[in-house]
Jmol script that loads the backbone (N, CA, C; Angstrom):
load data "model"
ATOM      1  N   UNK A   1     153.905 157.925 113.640  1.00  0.00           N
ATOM      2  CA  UNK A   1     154.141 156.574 114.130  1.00  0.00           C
ATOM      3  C   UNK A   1     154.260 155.582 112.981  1.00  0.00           C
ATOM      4  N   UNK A   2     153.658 155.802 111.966  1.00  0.00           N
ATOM      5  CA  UNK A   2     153.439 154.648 110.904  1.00  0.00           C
ATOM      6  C   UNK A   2     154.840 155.005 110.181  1.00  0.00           C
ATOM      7  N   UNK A   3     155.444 156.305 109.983  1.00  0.00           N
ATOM      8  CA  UNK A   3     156.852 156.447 109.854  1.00  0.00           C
ATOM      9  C   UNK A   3     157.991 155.143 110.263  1.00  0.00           C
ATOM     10  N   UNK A   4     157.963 155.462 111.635  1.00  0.00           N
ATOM     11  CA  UNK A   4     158.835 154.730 112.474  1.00  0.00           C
ATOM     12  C   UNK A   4     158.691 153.463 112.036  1.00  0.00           C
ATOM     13  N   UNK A   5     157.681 152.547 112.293  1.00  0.00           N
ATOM     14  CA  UNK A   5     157.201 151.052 112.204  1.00  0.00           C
ATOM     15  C   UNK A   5     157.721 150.764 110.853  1.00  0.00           C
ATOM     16  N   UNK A   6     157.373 151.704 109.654  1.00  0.00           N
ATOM     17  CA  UNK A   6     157.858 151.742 108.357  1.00  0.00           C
ATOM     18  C   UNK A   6     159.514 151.456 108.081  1.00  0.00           C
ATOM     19  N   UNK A   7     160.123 152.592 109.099  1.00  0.00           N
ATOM     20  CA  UNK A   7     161.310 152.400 108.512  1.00  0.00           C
ATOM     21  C   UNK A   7     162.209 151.165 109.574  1.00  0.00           C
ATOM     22  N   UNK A   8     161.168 150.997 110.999  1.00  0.00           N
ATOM     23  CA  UNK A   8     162.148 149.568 111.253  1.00  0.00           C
ATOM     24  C   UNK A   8     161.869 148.684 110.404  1.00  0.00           C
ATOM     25  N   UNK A   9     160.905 148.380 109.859  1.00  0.00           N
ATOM     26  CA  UNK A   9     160.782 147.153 108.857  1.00  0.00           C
ATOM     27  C   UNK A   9     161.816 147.346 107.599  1.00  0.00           C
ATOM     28  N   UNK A  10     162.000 148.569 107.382  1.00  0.00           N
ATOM     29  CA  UNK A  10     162.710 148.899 106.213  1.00  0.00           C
ATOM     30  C   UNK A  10     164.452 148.380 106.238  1.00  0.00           C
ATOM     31  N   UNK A  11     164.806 148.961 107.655  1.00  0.00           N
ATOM     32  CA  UNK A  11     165.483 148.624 108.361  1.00  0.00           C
ATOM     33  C   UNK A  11     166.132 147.228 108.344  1.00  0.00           C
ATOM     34  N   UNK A  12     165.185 146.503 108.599  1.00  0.00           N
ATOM     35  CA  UNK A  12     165.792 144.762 108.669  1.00  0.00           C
ATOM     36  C   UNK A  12     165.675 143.904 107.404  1.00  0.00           C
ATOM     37  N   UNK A  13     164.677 144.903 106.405  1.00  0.00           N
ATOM     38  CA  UNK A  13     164.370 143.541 105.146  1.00  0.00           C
ATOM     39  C   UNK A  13     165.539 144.575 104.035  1.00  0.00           C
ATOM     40  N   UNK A  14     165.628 145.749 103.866  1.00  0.00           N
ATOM     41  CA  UNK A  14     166.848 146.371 102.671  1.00  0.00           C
ATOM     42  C   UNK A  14     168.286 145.877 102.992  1.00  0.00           C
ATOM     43  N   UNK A  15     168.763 145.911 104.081  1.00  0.00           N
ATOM     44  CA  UNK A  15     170.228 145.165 104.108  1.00  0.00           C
ATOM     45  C   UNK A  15     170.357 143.704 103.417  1.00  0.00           C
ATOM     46  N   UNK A  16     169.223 142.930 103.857  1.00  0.00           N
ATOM     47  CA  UNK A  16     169.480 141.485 103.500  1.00  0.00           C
ATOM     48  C   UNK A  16     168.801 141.329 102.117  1.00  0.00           C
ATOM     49  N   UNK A  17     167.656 142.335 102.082  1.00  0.00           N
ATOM     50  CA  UNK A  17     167.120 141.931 100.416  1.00  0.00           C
ATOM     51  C   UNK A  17     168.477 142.380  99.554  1.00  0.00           C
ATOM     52  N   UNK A  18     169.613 143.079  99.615  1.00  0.00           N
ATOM     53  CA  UNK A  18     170.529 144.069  98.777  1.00  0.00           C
ATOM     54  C   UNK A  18     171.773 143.058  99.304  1.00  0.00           C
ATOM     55  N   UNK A  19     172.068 142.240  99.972  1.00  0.00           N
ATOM     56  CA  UNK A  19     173.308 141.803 100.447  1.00  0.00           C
ATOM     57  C   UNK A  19     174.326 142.199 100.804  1.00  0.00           C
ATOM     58  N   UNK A  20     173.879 143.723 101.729  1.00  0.00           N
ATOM     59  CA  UNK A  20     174.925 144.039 102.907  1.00  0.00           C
ATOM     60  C   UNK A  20     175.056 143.703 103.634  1.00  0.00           C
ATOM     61  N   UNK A  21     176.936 143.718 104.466  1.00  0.00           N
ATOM     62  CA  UNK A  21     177.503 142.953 105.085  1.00  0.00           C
ATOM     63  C   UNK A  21     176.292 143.288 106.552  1.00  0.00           C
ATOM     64  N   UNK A  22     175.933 142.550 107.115  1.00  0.00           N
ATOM     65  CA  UNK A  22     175.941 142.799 108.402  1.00  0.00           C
ATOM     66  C   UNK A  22     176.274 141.776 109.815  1.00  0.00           C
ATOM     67  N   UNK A  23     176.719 142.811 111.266  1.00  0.00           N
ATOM     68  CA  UNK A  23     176.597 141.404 112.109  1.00  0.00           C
ATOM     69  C   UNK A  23     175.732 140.377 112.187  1.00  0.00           C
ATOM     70  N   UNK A  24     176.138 139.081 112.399  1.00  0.00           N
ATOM     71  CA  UNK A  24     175.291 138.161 112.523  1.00  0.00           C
ATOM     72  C   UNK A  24     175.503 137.579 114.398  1.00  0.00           C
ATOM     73  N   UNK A  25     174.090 137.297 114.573  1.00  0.00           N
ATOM     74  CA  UNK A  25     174.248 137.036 115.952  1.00  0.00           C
ATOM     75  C   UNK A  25     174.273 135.819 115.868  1.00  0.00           C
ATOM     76  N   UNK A  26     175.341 135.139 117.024  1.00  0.00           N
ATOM     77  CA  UNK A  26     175.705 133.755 116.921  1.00  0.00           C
ATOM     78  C   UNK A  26     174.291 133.074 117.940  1.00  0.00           C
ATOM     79  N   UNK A  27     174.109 131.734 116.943  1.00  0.00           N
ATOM     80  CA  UNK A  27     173.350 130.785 117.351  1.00  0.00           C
ATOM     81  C   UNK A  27     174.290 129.571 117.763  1.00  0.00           C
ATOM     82  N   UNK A  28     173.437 129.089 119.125  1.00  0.00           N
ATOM     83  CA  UNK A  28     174.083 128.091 119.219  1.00  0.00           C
ATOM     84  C   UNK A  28     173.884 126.832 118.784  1.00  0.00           C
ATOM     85  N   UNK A  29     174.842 125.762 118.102  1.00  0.00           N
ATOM     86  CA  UNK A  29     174.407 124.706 117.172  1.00  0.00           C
ATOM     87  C   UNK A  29     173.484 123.698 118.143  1.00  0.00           C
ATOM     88  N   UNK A  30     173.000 123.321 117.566  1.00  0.00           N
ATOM     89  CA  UNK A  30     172.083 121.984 118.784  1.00  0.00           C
ATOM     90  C   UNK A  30     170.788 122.484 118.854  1.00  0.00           C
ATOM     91  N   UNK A  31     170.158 123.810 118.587  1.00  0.00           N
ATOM     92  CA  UNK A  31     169.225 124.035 119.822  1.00  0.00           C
ATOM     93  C   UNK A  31     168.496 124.319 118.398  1.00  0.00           C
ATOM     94  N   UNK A  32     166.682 124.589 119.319  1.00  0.00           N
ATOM     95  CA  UNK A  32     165.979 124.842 117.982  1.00  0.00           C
ATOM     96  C   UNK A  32     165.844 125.852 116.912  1.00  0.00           C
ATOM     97  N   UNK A  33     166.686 127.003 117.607  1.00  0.00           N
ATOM     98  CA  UNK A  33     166.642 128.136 116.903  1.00  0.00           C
ATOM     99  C   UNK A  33     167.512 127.964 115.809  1.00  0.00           C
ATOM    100  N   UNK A  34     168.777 127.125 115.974  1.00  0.00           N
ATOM    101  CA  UNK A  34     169.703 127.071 114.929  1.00  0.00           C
ATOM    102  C   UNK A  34     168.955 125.918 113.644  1.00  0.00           C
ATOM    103  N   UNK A  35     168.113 124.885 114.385  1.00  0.00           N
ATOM    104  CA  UNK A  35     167.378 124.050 113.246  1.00  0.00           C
ATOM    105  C   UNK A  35     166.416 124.861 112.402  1.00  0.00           C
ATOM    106  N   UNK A  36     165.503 125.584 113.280  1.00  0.00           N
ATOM    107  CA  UNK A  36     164.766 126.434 112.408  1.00  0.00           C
ATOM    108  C   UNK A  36     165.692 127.715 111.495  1.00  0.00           C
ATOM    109  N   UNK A  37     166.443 127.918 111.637  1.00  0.00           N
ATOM    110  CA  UNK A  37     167.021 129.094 110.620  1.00  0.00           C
ATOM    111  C   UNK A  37     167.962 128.410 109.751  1.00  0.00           C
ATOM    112  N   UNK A  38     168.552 127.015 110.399  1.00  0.00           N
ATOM    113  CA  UNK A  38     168.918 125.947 108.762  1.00  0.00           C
ATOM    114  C   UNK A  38     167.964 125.714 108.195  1.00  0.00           C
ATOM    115  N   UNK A  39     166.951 125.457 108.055  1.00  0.00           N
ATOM    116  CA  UNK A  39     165.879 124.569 107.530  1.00  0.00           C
ATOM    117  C   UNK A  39     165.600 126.056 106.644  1.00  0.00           C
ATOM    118  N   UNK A  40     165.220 127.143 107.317  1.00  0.00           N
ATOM    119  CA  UNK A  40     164.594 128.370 106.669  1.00  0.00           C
ATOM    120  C   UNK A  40     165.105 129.401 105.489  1.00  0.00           C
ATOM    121  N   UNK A  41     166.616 129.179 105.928  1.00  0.00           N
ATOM    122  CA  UNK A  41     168.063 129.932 105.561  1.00  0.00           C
ATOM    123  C   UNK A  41     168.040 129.557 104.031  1.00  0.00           C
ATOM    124  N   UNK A  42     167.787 127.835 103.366  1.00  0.00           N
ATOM    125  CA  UNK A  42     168.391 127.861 102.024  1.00  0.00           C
ATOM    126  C   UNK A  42     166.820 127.846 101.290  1.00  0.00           C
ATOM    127  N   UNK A  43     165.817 127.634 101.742  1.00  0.00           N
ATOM    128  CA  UNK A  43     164.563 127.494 101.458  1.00  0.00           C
ATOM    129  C   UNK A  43     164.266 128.884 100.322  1.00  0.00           C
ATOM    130  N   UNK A  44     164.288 130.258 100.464  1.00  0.00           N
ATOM    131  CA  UNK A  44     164.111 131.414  99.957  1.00  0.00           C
ATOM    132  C   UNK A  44     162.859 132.157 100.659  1.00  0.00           C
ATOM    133  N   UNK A  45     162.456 131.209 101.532  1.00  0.00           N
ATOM    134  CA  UNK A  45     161.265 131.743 102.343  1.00  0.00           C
ATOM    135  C   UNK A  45     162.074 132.858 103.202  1.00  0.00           C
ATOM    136  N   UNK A  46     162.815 133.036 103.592  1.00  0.00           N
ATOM    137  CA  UNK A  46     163.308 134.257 104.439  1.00  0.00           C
ATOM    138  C   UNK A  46     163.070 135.584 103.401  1.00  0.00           C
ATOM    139  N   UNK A  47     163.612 135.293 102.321  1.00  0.00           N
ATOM    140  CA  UNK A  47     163.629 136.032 100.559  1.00  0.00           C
ATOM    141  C   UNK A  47     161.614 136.814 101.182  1.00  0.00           C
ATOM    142  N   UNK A  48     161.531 135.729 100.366  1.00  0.00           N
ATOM    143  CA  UNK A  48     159.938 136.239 100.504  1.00  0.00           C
ATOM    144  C   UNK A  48     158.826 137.056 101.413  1.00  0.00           C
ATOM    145  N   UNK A  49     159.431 136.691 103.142  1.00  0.00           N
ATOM    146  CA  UNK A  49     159.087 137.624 104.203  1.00  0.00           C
ATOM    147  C   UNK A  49     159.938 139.044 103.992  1.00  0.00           C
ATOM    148  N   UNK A  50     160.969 138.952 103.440  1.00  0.00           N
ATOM    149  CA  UNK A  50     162.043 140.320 103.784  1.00  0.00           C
ATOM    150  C   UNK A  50     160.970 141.402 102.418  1.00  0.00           C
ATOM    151  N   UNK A  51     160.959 141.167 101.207  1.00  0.00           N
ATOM    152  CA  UNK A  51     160.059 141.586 100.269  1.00  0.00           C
ATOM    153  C   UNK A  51     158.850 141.437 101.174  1.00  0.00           C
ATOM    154  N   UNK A  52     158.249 141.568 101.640  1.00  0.00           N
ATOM    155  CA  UNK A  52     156.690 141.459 102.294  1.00  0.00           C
ATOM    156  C   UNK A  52     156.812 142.445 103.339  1.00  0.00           C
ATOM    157  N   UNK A  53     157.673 142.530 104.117  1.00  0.00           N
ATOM    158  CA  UNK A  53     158.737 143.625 105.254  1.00  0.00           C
ATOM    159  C   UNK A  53     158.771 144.972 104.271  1.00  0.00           C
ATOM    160  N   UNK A  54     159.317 144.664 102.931  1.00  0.00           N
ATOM    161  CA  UNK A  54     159.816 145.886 102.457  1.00  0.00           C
ATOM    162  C   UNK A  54     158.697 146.705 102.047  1.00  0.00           C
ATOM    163  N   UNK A  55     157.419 145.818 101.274  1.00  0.00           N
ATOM    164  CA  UNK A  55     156.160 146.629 100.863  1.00  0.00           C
ATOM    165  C   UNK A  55     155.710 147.121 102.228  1.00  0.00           C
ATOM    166  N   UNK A  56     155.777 145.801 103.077  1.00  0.00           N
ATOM    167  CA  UNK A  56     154.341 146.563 104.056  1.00  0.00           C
ATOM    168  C   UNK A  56     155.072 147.604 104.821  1.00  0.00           C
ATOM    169  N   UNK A  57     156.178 147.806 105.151  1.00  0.00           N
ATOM    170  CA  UNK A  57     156.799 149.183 105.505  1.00  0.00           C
ATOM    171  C   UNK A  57     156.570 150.204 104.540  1.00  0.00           C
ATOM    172  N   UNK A  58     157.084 150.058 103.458  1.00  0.00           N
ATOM    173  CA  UNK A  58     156.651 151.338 102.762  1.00  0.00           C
ATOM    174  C   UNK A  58     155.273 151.803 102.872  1.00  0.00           C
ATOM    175  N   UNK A  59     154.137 150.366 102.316  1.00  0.00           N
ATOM    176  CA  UNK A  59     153.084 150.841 103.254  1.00  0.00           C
ATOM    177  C   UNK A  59     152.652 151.660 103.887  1.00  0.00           C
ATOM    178  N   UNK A  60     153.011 151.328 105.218  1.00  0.00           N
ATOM    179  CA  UNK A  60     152.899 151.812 106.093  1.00  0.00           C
ATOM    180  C   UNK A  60     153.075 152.973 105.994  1.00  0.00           C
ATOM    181  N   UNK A  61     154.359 153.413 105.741  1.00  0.00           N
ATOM    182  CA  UNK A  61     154.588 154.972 105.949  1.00  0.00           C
ATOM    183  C   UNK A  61     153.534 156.110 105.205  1.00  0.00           C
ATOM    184  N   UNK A  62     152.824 155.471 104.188  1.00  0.00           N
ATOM    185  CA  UNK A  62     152.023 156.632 103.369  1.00  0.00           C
ATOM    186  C   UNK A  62     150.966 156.224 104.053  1.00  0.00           C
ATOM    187  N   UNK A  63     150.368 157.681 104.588  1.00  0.00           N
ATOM    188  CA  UNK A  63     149.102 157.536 105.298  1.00  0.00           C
ATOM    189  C   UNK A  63     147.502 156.900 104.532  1.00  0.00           C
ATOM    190  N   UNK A  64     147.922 157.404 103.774  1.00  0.00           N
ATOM    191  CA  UNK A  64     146.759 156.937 102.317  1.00  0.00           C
ATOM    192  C   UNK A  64     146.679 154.806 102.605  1.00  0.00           C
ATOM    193  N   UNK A  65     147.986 154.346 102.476  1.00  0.00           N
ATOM    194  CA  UNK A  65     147.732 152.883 102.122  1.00  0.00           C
ATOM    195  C   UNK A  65     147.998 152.729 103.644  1.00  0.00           C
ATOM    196  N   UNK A  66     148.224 153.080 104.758  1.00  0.00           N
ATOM    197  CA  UNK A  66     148.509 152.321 105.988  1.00  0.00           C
ATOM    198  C   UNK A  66     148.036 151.450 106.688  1.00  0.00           C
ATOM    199  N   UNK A  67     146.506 151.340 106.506  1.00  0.00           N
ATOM    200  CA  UNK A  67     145.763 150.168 106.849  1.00  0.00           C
ATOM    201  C   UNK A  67     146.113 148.699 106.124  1.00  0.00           C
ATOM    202  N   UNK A  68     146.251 148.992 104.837  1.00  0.00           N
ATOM    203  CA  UNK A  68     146.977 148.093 103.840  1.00  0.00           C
ATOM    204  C   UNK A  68     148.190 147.646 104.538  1.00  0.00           C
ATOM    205  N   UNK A  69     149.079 148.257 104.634  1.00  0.00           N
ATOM    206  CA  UNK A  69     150.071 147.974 105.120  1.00  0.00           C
ATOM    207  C   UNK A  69     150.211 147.173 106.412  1.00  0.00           C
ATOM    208  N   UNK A  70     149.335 147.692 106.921  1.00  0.00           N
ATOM    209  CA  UNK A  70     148.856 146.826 108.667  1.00  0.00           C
ATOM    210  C   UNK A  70     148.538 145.217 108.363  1.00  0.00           C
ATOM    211  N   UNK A  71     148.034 145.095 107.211  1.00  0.00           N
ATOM    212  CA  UNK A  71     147.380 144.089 106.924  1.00  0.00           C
ATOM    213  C   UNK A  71     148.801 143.211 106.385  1.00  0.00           C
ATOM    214  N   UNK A  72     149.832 143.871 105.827  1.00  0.00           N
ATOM    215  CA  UNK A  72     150.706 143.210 105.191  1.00  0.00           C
ATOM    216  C   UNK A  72     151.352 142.553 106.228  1.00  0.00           C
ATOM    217  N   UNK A  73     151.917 143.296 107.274  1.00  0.00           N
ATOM    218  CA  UNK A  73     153.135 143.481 108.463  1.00  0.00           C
ATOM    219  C   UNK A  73     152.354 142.485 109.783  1.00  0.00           C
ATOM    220  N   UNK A  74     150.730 142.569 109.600  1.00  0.00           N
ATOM    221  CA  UNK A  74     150.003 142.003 110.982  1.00  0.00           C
ATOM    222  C   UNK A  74     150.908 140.310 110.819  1.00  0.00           C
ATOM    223  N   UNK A  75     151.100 139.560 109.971  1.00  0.00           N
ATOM    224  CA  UNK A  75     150.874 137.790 109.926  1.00  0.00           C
ATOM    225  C   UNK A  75     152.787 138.139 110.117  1.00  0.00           C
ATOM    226  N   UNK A  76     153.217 138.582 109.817  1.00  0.00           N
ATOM    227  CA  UNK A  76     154.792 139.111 110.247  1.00  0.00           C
ATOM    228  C   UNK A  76     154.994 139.224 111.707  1.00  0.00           C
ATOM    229  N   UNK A  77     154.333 139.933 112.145  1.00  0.00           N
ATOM    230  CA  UNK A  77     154.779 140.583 113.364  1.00  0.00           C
ATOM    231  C   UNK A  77     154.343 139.012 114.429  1.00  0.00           C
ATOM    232  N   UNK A  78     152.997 138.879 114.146  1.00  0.00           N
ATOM    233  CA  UNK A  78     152.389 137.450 115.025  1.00  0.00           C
ATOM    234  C   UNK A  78     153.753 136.487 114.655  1.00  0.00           C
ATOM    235  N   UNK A  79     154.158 136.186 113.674  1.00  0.00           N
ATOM    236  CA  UNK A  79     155.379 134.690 113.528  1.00  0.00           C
ATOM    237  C   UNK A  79     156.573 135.348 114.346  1.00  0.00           C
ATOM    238  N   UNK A  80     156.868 136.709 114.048  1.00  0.00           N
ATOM    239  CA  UNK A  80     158.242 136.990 114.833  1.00  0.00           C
ATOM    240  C   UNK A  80     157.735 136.800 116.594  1.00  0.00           C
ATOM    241  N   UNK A  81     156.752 136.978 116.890  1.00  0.00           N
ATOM    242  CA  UNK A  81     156.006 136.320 118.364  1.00  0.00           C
ATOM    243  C   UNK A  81     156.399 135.301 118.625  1.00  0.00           C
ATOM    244  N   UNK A  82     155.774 134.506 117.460  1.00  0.00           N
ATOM    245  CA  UNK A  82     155.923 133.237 117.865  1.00  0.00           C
ATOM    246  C   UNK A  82     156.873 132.400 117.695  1.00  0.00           C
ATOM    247  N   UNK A  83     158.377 133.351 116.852  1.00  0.00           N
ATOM    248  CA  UNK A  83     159.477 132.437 117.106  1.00  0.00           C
ATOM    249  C   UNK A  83     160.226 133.172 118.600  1.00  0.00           C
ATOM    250  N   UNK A  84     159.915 134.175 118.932  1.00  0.00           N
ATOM    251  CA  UNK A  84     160.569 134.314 120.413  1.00  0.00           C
ATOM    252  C   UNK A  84     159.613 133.380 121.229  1.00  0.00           C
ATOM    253  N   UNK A  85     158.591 132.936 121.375  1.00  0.00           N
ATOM    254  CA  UNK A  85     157.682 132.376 122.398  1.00  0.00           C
ATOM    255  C   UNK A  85     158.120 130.761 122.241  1.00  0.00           C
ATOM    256  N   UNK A  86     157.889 130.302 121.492  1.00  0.00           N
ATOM    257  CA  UNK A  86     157.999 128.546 120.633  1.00  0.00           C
ATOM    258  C   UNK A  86     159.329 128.448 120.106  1.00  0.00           C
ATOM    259  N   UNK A  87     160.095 129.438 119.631  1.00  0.00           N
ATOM    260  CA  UNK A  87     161.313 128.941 119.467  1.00  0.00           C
ATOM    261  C   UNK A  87     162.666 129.087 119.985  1.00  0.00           C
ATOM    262  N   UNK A  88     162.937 130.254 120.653  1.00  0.00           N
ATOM    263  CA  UNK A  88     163.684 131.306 121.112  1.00  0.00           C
ATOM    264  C   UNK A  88     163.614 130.787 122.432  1.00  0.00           C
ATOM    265  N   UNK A  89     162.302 130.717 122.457  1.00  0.00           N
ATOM    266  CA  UNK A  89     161.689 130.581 124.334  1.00  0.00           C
ATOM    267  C   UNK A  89     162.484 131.811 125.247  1.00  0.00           C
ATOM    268  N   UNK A  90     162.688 132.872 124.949  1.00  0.00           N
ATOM    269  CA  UNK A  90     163.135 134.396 125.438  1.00  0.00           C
ATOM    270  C   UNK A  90     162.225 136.023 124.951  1.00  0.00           C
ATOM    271  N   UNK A  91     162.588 136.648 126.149  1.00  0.00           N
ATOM    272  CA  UNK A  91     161.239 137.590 125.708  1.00  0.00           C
ATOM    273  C   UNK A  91     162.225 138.323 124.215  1.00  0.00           C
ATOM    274  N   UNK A  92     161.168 138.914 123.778  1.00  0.00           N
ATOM    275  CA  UNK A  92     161.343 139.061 122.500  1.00  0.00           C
ATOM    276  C   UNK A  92     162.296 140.194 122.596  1.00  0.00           C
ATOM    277  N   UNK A  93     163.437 140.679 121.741  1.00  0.00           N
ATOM    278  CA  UNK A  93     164.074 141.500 121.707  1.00  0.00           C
ATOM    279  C   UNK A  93     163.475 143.121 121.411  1.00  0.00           C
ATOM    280  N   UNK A  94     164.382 144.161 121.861  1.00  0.00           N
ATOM    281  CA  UNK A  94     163.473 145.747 121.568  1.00  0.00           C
ATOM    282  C   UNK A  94     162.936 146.028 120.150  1.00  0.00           C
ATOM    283  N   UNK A  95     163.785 145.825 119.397  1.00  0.00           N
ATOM    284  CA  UNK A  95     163.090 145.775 117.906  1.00  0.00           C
ATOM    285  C   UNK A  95     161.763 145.405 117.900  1.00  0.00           C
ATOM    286  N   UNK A  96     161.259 143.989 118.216  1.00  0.00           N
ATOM    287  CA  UNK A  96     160.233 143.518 118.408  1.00  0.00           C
ATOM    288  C   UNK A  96     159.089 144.088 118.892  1.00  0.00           C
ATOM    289  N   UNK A  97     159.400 144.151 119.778  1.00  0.00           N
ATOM    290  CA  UNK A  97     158.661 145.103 121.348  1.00  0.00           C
ATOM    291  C   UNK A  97     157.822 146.635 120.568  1.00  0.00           C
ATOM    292  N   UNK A  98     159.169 147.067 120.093  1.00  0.00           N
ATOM    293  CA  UNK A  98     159.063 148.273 119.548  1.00  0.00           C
ATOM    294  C   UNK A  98     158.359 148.427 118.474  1.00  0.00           C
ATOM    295  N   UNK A  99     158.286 147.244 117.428  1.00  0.00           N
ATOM    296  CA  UNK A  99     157.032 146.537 115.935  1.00  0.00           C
ATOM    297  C   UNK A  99     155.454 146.413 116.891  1.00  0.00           C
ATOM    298  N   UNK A 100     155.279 145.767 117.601  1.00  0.00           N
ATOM    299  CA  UNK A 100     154.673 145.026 118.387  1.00  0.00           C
ATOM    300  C   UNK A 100     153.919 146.491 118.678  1.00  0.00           C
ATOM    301  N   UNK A 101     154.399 147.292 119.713  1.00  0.00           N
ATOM    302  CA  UNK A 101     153.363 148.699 120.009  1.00  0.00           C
ATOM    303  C   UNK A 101     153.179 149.671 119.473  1.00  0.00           C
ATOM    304  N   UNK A 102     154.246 150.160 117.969  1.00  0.00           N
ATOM    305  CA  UNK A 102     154.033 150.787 117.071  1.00  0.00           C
ATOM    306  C   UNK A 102     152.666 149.905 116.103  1.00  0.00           C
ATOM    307  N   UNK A 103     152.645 149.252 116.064  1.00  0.00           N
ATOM    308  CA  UNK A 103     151.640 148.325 114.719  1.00  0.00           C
ATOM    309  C   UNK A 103     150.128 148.213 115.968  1.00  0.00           C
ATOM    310  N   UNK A 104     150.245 148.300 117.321  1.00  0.00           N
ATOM    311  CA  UNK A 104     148.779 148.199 117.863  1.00  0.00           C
ATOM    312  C   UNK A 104     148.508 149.423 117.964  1.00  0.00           C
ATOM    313  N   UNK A 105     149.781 150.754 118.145  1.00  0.00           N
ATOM    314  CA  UNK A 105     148.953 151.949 117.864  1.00  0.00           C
ATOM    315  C   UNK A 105     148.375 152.154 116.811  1.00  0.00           C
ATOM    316  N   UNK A 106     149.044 151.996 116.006  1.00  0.00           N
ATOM    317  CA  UNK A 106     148.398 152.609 114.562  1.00  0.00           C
ATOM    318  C   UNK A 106     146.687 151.098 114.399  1.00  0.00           C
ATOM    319  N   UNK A 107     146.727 150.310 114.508  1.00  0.00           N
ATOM    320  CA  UNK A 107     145.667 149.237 114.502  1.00  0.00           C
ATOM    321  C   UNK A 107     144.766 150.295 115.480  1.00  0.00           C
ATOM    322  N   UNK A 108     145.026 150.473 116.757  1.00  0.00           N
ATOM    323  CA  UNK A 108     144.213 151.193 117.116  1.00  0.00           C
ATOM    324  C   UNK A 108     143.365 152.571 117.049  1.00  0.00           C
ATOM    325  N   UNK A 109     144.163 153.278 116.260  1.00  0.00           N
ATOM    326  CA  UNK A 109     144.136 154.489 115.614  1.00  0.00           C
ATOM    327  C   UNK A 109     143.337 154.663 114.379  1.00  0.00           C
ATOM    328  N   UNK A 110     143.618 153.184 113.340  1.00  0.00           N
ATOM    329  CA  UNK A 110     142.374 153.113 112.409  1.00  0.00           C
ATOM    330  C   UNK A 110     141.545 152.321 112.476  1.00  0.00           C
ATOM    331  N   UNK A 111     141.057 152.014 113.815  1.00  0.00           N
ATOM    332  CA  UNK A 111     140.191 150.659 114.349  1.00  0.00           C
ATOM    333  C   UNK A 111     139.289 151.127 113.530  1.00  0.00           C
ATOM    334  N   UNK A 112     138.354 151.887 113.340  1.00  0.00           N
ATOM    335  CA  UNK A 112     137.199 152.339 112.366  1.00  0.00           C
ATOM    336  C   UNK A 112     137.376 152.007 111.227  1.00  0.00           C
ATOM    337  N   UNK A 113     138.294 152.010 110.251  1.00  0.00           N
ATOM    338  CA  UNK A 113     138.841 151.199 109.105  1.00  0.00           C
ATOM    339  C   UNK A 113     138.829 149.594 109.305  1.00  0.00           C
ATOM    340  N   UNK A 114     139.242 148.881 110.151  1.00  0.00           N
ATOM    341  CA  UNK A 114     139.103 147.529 110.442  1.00  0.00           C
ATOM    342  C   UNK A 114     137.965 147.040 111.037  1.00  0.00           C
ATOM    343  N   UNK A 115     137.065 148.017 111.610  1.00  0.00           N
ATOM    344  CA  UNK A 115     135.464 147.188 111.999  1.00  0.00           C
ATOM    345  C   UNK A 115     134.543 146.759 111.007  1.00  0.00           C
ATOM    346  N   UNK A 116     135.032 147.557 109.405  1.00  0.00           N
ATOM    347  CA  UNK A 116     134.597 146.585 108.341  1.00  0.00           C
ATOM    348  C   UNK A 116     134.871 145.402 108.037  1.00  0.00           C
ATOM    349  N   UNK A 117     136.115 144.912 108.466  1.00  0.00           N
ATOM    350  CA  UNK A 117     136.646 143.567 108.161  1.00  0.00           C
ATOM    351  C   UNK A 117     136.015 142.677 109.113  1.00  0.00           C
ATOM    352  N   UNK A 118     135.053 142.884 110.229  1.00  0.00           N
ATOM    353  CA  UNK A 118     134.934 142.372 111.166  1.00  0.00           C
ATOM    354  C   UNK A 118     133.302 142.297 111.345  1.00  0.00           C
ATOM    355  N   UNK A 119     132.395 143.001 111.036  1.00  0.00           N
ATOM    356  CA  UNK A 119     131.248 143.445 110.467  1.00  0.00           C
ATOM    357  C   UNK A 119     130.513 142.983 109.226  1.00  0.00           C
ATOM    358  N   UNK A 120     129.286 142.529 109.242  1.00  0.00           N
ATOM    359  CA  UNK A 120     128.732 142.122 107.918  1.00  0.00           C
ATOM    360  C   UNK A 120     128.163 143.153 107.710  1.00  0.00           C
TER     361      UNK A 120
END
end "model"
wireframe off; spacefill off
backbone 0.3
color backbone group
């Protein structure tokens, strides 16, 4: 499972970190989704999540650092939430869906690893 989650992240941040062509899905001008991805688009902050995508996938995939990796991908996965919920206002697309229950299996799988973070 930490495979999979690995290589969708890998998936969406290597095309755009490398500048291959890909489709772009049309936004419509006016609305908030198109303000938030102008505002975000020349900033380099997209730059910086796609590198953060690319570690915590690799991450992920080696069983050794995967908790690490959970930790990288967790504050990722919550904002891509919360731009389908607050910005999108549409349920979140399969990609998502598919980040979303791959990343609570594996969270759940090394819950014993994370009850230290949670534990004095």
């Amino acid at each position: 499972m930490g495979i999979l989650l690995g290589l969708l992240f890998l998936a969406v941040s290597v095309p755009i970190l490398l500048h291959l062509p890909m489709p772009e899905p049309k936004i419509p001008e006016g609305t908030p989704m198109a303000a938030f991805m102008g505002v975000m688009g020349g900033t380099g902050y997209m730059t910086f999540v796609k590198v953060l995508e690319l570690i915590g996938g690799i991450l992920v995939m080696i069983p050794r650092t995967r908790n690490f990796g959970l930790l990288v991908l967790g504050p990722i996965i919550v904002n891509i939430l919360a731009f389908w919920a607050f910005i999108a206002k549409a349920v979140p697309n399969g990609l998502t869906i598919a980040a979303v229950v791959l990343a609570m299996y594996l969270i759940w799988c090394g819950r014993k690893a994370f009850a230290g973070l949670l534990n004095q």
